[in-house]
SEPAMAR-64851 format. One line per field, with one value per residue (C-alpha): residue in three letters; x, y, z; residue number from 1. Coordinates in nm, 3 decimals, decimal comma, always signed. Layout:
N
rest: ALA;... .
c1: X;... .
c2: Y;... .
c3: Z;... .
nr: NUM;... .
END
This chain:
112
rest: UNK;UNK;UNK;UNK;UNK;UNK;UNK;UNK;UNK;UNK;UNK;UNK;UNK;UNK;UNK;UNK;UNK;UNK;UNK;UNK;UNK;UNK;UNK;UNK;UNK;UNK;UNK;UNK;UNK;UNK;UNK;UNK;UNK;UNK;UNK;UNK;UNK;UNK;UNK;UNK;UNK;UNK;UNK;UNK;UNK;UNK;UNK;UNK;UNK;UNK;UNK;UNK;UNK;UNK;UNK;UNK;UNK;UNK;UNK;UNK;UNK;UNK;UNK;UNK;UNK;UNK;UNK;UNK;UNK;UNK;UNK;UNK;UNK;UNK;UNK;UNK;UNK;UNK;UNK;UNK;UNK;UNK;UNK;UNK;UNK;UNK;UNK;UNK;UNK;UNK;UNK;UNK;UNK;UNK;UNK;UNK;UNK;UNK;UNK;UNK;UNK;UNK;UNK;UNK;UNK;UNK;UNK;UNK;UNK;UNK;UNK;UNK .
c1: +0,000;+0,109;+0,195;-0,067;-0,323;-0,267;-0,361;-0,684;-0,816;-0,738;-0,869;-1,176;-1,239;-1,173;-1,403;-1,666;-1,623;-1,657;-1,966;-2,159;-2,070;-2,165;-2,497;-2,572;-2,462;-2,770;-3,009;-3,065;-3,334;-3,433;-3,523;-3,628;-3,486;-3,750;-3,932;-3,780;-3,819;-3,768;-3,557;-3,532;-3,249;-3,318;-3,083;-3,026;-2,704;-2,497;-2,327;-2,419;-2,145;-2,195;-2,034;-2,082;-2,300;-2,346;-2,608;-2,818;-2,833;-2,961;-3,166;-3,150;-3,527;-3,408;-3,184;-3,345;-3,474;-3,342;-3,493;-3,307;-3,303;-3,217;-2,980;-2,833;-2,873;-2,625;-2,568;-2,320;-2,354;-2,509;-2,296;-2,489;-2,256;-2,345;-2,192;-1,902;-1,811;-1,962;-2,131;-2,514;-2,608;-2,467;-2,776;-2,686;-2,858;-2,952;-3,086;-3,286;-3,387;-3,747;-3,744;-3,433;-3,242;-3,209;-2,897;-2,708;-2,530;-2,189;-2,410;-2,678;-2,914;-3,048;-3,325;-3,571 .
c2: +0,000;+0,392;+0,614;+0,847;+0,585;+0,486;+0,867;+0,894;+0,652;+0,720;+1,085;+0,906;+0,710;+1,016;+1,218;+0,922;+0,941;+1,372;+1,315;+1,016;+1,218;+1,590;+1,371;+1,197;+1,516;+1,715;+1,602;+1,666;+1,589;+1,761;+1,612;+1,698;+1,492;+1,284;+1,201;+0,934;+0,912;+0,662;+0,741;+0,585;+0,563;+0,499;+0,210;-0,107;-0,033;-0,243;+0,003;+0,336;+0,556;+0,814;+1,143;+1,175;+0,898;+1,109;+1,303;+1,033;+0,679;+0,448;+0,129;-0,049;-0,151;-0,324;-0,280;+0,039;+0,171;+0,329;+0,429;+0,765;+0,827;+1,143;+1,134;+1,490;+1,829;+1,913;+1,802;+1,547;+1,317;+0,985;+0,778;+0,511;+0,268;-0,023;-0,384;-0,277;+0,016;+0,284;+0,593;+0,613;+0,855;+1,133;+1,268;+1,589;+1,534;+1,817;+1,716;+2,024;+2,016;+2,169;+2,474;+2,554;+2,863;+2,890;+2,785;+2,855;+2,616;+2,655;+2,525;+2,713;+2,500;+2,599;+2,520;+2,741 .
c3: +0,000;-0,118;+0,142;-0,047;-0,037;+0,339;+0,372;+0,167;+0,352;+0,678;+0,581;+0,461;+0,751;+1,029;+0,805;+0,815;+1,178;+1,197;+1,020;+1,224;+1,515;+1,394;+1,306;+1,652;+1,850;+1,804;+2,073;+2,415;+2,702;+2,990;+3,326;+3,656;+3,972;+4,130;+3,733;+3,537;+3,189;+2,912;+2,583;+2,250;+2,011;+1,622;+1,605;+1,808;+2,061;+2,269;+2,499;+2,680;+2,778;+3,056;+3,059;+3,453;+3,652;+3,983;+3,741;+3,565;+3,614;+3,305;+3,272;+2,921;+2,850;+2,506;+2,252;+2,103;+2,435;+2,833;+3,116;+3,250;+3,631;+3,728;+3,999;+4,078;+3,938;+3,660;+3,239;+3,150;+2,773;+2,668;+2,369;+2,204;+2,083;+1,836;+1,804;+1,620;+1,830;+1,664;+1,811;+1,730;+1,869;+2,102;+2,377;+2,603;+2,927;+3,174;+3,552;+3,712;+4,054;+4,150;+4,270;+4,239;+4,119;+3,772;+3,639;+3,306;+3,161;+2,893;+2,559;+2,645;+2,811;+3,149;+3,436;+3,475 .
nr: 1;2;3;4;5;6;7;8;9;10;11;12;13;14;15;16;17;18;19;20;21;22;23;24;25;26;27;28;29;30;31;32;33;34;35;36;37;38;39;40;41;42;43;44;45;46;47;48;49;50;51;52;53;54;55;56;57;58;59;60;61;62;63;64;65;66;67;68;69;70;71;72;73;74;75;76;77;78;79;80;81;82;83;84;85;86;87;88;89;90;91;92;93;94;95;96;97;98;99;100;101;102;103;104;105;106;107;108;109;110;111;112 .
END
């Protein structure tokens, strides 16, 4: 194999990656502690990666679906990942506590 062609593809597959990524990175939930609620991803996964797991703790109800328990107040990430380790979807998760004092967070999101 080319130097040249060890380098398209490698360019191919990181911008394969940027893309899948830029793709699953555009959703987030809101949740209030005390009020689970169940999420749904559009393809089957096999592994959920959590950003920080003093905010939400999650329950796999199948392949396709969680259950998201809200476990202190604050935002941390979901990362899908499929069978052959490939991230399906990226979820942004904020935790708000009743009552409380707004808060602002860095992407914008905030409790109110």
């Amino acid at each position: 194999m080319t130097s040249t062609f060890r380098t398209f593809v490698l360019g191919l597959l990181l911008l394969t990656t940027t893309n899948c990524v830029a793709r699953a990175a555009d959703r987030s939930v809101t949740l209030m502690l005390g009020a689970g609620s169940a999420l749904e991803v559009e393809r089957p996964f096999k592994t959920v990666l959590i950003g920080d797991p003093d905010i939400v703790e999650v329950h796999a109800r199948s392949d396709r679906s969680v259950i998201l328990e809200p476990l202190n107040p604050g935002a941390t990430n979901l990362v899908f990942v499929d069978e052959r380790s490939i991230a399906i979807s990226n979820v942004r998760i904020l935790v708000c506590s009743a009552g409380a004092i707004p808060v602002k967070f860095e992407d914008g999101s905030d409790c109110e």
